[in-house]
N, CA, C and O atoms as a GROMACS GRO file, in nm:
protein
  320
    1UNK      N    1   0.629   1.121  -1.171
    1UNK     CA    2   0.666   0.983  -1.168
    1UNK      C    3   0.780   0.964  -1.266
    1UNK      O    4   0.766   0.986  -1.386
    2UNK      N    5   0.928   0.908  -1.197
    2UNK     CA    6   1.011   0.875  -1.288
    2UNK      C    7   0.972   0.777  -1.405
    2UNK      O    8   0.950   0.672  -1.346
    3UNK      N    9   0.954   0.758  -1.528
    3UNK     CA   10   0.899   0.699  -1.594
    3UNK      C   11   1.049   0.657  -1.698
    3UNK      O   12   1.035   0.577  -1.791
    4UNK      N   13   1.158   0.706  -1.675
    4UNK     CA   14   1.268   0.661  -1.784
    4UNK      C   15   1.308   0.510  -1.748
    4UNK      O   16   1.231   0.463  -1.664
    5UNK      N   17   1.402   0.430  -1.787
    5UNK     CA   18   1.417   0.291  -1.807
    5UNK      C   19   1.492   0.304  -1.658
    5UNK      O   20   1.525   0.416  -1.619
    6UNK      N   21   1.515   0.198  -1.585
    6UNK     CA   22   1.588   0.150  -1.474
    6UNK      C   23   1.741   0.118  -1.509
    6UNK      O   24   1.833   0.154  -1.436
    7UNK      N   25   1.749   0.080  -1.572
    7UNK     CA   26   1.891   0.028  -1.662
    7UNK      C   27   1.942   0.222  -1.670
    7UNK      O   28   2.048   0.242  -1.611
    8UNK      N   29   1.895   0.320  -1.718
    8UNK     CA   30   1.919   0.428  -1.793
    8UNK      C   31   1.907   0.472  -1.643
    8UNK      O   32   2.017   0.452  -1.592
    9UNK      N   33   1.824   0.522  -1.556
    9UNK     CA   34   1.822   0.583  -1.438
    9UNK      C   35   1.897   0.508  -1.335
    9UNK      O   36   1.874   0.557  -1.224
   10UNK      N   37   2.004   0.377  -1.330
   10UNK     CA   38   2.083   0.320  -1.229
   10UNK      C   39   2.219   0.359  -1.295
   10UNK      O   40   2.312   0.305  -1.236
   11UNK      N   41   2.262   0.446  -1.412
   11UNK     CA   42   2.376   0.455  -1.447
   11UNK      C   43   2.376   0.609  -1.416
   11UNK      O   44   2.419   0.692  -1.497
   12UNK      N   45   2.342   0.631  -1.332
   12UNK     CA   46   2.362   0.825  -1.292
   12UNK      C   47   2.363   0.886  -1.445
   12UNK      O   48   2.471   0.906  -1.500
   13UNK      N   49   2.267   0.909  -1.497
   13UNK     CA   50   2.246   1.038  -1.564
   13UNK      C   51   2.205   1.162  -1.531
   13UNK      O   52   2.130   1.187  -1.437
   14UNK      N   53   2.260   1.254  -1.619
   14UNK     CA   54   2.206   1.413  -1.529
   14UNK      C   55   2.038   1.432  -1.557
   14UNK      O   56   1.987   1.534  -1.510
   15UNK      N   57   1.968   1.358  -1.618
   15UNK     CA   58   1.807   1.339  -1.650
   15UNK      C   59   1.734   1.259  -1.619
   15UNK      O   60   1.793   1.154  -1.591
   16UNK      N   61   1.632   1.255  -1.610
   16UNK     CA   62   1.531   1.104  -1.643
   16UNK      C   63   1.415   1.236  -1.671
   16UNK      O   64   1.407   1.358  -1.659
   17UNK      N   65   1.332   1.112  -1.717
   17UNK     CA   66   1.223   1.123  -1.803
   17UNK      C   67   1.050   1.120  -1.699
   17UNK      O   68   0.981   1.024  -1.668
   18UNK      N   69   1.036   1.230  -1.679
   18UNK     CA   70   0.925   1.217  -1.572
   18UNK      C   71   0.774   1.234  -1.634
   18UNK      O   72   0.742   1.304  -1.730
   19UNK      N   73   0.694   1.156  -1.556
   19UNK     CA   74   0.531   1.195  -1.614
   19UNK      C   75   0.484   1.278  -1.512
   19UNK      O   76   0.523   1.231  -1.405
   20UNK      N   77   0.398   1.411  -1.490
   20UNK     CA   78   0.313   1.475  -1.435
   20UNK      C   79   0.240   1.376  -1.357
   20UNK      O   80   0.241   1.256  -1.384
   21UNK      N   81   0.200   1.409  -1.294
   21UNK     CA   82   0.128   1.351  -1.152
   21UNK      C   83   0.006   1.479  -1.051
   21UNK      O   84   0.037   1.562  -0.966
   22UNK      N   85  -0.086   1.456  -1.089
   22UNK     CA   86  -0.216   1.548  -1.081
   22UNK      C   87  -0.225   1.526  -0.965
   22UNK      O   88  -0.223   1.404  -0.944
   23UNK      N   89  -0.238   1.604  -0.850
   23UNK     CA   90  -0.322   1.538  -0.710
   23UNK      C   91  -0.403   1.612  -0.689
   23UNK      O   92  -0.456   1.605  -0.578
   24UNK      N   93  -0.438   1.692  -0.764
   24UNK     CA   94  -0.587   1.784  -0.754
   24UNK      C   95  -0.733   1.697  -0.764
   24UNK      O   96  -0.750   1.586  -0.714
   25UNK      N   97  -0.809   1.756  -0.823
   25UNK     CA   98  -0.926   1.683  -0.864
   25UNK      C   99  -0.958   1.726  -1.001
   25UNK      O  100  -1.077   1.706  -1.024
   26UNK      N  101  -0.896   1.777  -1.098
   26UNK     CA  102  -0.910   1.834  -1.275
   26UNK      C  103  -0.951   1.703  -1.328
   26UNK      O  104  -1.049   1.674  -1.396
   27UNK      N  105  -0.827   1.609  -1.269
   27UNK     CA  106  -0.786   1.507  -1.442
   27UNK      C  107  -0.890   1.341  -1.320
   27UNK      O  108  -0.916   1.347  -1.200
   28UNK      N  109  -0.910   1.256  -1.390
   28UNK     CA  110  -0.948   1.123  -1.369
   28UNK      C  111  -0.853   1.001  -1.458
   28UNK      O  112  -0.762   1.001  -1.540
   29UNK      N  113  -0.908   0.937  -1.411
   29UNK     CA  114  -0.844   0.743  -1.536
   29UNK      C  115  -0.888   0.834  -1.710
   29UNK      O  116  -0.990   0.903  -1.717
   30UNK      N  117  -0.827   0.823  -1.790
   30UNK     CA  118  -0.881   0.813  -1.936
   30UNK      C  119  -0.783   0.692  -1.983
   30UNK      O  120  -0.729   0.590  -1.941
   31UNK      N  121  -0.800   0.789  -2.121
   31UNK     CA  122  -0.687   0.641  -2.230
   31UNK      C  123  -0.565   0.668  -2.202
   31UNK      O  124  -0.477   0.586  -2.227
   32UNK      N  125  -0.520   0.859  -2.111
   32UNK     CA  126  -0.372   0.857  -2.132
   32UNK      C  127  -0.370   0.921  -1.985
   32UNK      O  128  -0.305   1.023  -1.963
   33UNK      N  129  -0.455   0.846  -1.870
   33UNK     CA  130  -0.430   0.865  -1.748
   33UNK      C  131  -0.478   0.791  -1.642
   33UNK      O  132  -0.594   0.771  -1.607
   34UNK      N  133  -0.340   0.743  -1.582
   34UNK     CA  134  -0.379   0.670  -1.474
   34UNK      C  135  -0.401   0.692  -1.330
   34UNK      O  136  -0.306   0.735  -1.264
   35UNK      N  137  -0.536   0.664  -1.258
   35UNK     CA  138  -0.542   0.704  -1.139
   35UNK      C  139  -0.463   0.601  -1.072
   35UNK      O  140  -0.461   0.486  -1.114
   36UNK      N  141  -0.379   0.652  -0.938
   36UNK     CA  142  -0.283   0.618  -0.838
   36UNK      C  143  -0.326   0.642  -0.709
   36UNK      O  144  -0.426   0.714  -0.699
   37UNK      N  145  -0.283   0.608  -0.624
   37UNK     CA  146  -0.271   0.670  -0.458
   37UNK      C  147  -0.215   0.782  -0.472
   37UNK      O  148  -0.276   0.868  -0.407
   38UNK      N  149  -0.112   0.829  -0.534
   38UNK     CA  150  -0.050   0.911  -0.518
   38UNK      C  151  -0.080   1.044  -0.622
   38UNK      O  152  -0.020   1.150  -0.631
   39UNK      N  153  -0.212   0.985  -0.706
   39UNK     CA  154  -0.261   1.113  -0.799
   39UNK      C  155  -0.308   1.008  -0.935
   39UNK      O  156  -0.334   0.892  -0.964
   40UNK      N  157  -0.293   1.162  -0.995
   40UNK     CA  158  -0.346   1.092  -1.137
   40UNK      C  159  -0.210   1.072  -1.239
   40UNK      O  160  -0.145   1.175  -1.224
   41UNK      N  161  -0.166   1.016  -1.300
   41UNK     CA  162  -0.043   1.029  -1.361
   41UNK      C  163  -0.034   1.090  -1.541
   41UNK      O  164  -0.032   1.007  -1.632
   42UNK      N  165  -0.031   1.178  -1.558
   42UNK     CA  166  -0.047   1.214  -1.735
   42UNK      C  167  -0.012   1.207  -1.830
   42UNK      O  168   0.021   1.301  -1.903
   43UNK      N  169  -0.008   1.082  -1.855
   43UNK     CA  170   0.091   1.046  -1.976
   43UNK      C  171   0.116   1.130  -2.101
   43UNK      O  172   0.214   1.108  -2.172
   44UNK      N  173   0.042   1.213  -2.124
   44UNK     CA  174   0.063   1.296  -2.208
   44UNK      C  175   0.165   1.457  -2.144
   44UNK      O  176   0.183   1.564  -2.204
   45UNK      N  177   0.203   1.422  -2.036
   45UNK     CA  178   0.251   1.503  -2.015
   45UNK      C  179   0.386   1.441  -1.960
   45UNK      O  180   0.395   1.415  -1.840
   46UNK      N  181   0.480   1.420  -2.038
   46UNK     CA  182   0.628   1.361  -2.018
   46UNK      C  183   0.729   1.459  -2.026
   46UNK      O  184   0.687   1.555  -2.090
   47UNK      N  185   0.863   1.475  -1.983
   47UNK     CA  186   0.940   1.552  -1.993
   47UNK      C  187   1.061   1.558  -1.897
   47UNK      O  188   1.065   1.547  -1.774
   48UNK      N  189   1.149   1.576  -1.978
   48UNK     CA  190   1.322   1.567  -1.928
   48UNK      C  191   1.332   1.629  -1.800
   48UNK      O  192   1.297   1.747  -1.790
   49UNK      N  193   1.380   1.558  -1.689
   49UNK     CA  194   1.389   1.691  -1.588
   49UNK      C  195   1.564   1.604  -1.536
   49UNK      O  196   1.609   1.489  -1.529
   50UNK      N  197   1.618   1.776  -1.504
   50UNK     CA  198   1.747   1.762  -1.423
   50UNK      C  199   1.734   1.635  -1.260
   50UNK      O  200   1.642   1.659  -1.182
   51UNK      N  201   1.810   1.541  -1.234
   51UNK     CA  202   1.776   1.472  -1.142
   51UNK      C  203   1.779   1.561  -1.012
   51UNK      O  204   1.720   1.534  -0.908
   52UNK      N  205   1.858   1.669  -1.038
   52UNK     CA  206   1.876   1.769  -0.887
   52UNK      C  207   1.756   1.813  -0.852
   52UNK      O  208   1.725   1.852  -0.739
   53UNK      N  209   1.653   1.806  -0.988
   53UNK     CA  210   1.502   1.890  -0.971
   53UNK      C  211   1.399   1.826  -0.899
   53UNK      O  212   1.293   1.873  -0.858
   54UNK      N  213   1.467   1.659  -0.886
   54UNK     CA  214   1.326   1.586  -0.810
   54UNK      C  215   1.368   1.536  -0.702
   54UNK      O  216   1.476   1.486  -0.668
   55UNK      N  217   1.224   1.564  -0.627
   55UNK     CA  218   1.249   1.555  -0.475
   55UNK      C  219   1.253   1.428  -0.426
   55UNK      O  220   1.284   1.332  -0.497
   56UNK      N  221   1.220   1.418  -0.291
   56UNK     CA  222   1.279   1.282  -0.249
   56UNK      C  223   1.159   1.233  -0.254
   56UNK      O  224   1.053   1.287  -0.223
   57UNK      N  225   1.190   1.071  -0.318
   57UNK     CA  226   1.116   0.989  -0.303
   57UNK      C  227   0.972   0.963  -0.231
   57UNK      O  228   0.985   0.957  -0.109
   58UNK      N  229   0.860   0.948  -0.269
   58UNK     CA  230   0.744   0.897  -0.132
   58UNK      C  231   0.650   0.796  -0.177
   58UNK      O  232   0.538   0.778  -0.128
   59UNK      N  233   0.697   0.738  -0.264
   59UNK     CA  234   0.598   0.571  -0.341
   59UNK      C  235   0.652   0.539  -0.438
   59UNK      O  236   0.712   0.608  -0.520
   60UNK      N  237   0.628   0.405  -0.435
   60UNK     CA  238   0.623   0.304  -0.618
   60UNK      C  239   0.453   0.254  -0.634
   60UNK      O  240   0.375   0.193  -0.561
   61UNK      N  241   0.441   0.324  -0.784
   61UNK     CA  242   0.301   0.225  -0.834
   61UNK      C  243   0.324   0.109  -0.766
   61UNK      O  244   0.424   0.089  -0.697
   62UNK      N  245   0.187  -0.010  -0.793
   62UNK     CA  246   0.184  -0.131  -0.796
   62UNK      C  247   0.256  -0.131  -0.972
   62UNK      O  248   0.264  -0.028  -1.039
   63UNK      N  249   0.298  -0.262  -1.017
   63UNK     CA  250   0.354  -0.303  -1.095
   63UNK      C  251   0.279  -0.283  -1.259
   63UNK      O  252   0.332  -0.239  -1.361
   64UNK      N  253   0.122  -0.340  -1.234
   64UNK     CA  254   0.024  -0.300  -1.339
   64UNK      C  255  -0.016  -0.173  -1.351
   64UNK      O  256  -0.092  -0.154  -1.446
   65UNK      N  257   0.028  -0.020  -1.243
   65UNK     CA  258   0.010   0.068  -1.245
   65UNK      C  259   0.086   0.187  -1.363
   65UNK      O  260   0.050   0.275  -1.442
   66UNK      N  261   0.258   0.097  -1.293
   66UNK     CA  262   0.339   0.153  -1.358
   66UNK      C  263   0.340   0.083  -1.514
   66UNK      O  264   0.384   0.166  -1.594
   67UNK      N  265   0.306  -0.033  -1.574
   67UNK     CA  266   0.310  -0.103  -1.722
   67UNK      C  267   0.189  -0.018  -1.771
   67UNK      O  268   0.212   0.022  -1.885
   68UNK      N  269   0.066   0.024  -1.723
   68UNK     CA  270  -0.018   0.090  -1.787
   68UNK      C  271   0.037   0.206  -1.849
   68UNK      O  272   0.032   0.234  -1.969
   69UNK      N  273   0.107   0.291  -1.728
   69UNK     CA  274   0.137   0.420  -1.768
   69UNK      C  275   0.302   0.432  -1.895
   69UNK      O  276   0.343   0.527  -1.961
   70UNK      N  277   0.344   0.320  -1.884
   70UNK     CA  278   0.389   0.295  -1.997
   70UNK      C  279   0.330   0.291  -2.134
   70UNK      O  280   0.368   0.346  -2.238
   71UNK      N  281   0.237   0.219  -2.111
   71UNK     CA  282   0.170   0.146  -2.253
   71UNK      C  283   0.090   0.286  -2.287
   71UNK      O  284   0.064   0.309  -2.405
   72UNK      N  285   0.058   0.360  -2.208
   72UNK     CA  286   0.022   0.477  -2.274
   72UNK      C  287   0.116   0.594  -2.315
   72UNK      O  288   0.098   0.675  -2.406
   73UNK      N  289   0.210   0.587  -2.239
   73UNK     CA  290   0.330   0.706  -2.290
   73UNK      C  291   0.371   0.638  -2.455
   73UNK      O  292   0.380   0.711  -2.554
   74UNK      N  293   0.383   0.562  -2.456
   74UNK     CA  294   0.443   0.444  -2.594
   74UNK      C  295   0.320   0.471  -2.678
   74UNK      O  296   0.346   0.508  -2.792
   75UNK      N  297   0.184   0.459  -2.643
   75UNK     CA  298   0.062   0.527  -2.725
   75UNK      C  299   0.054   0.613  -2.771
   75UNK      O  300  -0.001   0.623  -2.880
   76UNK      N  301   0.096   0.693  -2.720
   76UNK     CA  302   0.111   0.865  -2.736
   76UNK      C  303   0.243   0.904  -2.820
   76UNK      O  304   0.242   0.999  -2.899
   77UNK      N  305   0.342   0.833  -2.800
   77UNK     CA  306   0.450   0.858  -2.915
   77UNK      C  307   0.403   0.757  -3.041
   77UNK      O  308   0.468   0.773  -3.144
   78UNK      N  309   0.321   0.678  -3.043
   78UNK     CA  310   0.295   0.591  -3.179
   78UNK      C  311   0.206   0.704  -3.210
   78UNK      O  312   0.228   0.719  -3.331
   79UNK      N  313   0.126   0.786  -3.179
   79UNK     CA  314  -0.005   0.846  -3.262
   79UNK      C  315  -0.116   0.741  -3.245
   79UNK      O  316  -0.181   0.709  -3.344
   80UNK      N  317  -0.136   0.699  -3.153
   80UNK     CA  318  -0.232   0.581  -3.157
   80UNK      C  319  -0.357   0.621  -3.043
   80UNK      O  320  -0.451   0.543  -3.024
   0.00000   0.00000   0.00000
């Protein structure tokens, strides 16, 4: 899941900032994961990727899906 700013990912950078996305059955909901349609999302697992590296598109969270998985990536860099 692209997770970098919209403002920062509409000005063509060679990066954005992606979260892991589980579609197995390992991970569930915790404090630093959100279950989706499209998987589990791991906020603890963030990281720079080349834009050439991600594939094409196939969903957007709902809106409270994607602010959760914020508020926990932002958790996880506070130490909280």
């Amino acid at each position: 899941m692209v997770v970098s700013a919209d403002l920062y990912n509409a000005s063509g950078p060679p990066t954005v900032l992606v979260a892991e996305i589980e579609t197995g059955t390992r991970y569930r909901a915790s404090a630093y994961a959100t279950e989706t349609d499209y998987g589990v999302v791991l906020a603890d697992r963030v990281v720079w990727l080349p834009v050439d590296m991600l594939g094409e598109p196939f969903g957007r969270l709902a809106t409270a899906q994607r602010a959760r998985v914020v508020h926990q990536i932002v958790a996880i860099l506070r130490g909280v």
